[in-house]
C-alpha positions as CSV (number, residue, x, y, z in Angstrom):
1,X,-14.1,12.7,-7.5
2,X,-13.4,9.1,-8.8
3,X,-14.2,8.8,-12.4
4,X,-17.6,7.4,-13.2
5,X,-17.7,6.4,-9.4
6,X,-20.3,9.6,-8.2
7,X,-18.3,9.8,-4.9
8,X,-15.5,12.0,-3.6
9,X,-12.1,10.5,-2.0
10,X,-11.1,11.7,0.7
11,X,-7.2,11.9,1.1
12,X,-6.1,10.5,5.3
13,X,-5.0,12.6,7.5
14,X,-4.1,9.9,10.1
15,X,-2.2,7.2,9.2
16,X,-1.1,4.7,11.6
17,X,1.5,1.6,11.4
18,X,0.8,-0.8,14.3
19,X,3.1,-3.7,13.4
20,X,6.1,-4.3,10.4
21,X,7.8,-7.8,9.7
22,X,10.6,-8.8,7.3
23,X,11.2,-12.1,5.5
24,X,13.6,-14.1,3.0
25,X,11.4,-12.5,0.1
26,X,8.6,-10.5,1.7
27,X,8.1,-7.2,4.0
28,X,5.0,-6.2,5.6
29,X,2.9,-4.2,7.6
30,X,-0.4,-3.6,9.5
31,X,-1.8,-0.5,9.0
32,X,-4.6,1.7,9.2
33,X,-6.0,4.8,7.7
34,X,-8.9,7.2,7.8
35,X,-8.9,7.6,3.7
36,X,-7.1,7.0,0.5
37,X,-3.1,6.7,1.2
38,X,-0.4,5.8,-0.9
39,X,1.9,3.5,1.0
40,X,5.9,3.8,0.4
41,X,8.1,0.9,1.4
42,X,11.8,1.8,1.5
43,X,12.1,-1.2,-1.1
44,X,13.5,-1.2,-4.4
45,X,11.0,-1.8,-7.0
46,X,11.8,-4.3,-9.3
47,X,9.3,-5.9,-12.3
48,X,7.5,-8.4,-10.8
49,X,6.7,-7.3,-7.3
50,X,2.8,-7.1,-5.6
51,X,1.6,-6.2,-3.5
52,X,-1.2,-8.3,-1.1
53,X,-3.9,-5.9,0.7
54,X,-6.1,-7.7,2.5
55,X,-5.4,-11.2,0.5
56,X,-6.2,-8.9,-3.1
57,X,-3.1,-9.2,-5.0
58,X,-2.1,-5.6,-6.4
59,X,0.4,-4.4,-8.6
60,X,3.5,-2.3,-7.3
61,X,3.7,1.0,-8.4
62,X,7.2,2.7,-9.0
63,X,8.0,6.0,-7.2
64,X,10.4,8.5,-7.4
65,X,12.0,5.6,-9.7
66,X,13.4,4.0,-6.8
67,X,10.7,2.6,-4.3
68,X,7.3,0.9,-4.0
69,X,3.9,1.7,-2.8
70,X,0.7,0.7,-3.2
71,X,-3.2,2.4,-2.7
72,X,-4.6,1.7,0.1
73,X,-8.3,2.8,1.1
74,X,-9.8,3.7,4.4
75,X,-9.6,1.2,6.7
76,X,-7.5,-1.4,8.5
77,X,-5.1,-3.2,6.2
78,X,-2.5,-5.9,6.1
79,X,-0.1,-5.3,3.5
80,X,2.3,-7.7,2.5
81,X,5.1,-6.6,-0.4
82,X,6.3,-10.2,-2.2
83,X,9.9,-9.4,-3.3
C-alpha cells in the first residue's frame, strides 16, 4: 500500500511500447501500462538527466549503477529522457 495514500498499487503485468525515437540530446517512447512500472532505458545515467512523463518533469533514477528509469503509473504515457 502507498504510505498515507489508503490505496494499494498494483504492479503491470502488460506493458506495451508502441513507438521509440532518438535525438541530438533526447530518447523517447510511447508507452502504456496496466499499473505501476518502472521504465529502464539502455541509457547511461548521468547527474542532471529527467525525465518528461506526460509534460511533468521527473527525476532519473540510477539502476543497477549504470542506467535510467523512471515510475510510470497505469496508463498511456509519453516519456521523453532529456540527456
Amino acid at each position: 500500500m502507498a504510505a498515507g495514500s489508503g490505496r494499494q498499487r498494483s504492479a503491470a503485468t502488460n506493458v506495451e511500447v508502441r513507438d521509440t525515437w532518438f535525438a541530438n540530446n533526447r530518447a523517447g517512447a510511447t508507452v502504456a501500462v496496466d499499473g505501476e512500472a518502472l521504465l529502464i532505458f539502455s541509457e547511461q545515467y548521468f547527474p542532471g538527466m529527467h525525465f518528461e512523463v506526460d509534460g511533468e518533469v521527473r527525476e532519473a533514477l540510477r539502476v543497477n549503477g549504470l542506467f535510467s528509469a523512471c515510475v510510470l503509473r497505469a496508463g498511456d504515457r509519453d516519456v521523453v529522457l532529456v540527456r
